[in-house]
C-alpha positions, 0 to 999 in steps of 0.5 A: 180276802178278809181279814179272818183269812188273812190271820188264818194264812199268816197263821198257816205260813208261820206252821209252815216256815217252823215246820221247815226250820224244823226239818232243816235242823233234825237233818243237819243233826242227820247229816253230821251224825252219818258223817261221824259214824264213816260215811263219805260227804256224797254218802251223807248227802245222798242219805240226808236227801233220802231223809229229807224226802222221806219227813216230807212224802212219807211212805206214799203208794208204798207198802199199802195193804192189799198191794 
């Protein structure tokens, strides 16, 4: 590899490693807000991990028009 590849790959891991910061503390503020509004430990678990799926795959193969 050179070295202009490697910036760009330090670069793209950096991105990553603060998007994945990022998600970690927006479902963290998730998870404490669904516990403080009455759900049980597992509800909030289950809800967070939904939450977590959906900032990662987003909405694909679903609700696309003309389906």
């Amino acid at each position: 590899m050179s070295e202009s590849n490697n910036k760009s790959m330090d670069e793209a891991v950096k991105e990553f490693i603060n998007a994945l910061g990022a998600i970690s503390e927006i479902s963290l503020i998730f998870y404490r807000n669904v516990l403080n509004a009455g759900a049980t430990t597992d509800e909030a678990f289950k809800l967070t991990q939904a939450f977590i799926a959906a900032n990662i795959f987003g909405n694909i193969g679903r609700n696309t028009p003309g389906k």
